[in-house]
C-alpha angles and dihedrals in degrees: 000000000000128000117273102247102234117258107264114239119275110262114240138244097263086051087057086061116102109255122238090210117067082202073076097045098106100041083052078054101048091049091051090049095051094042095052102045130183111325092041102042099102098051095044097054086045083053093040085050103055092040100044095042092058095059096042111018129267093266101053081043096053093046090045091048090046095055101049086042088057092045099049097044082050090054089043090050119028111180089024108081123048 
């Protein structure tokens, strides 16, 4: 059986702050991902949606969504996903 991989920190209350710079928006994501955890997670990306992507469009906000979700799943779930 594989290593674990080690929990990531916790992000910190500034990370939690929308960015002004969309070249940010993943790592806010991210952030949001990892604070809200499992039982959370849907209504905080549905929340991270409609804020983000007024501030940067819906399609800057859905790509960005898309690469820190693969990512994270990825990181959750090492030898699952291909």
């Amino acid at each position: 059986m594989p290593a674990t991989p080690e929990e990531p920190p916790a992000p910190t209350g500034h990370a939690l702050d929308l960015p002004a710079d969309q070249n940010d928006l993943e790592a806010w994501i991210i952030a949001v991902v990892r604070a809200a955890g499992p039982h959370r997670l849907d209504r905080a990306l549905a929340a991270a949606e409609t804020v983000a992507g007024e501030r940067f469009g819906e399609q800057a906000t859905v790509t960005a969504m898309r690469r820190v979700l693969t990512v994270e799943l990825v990181r959750q779930h090492p030898g699952h996903v291909s």
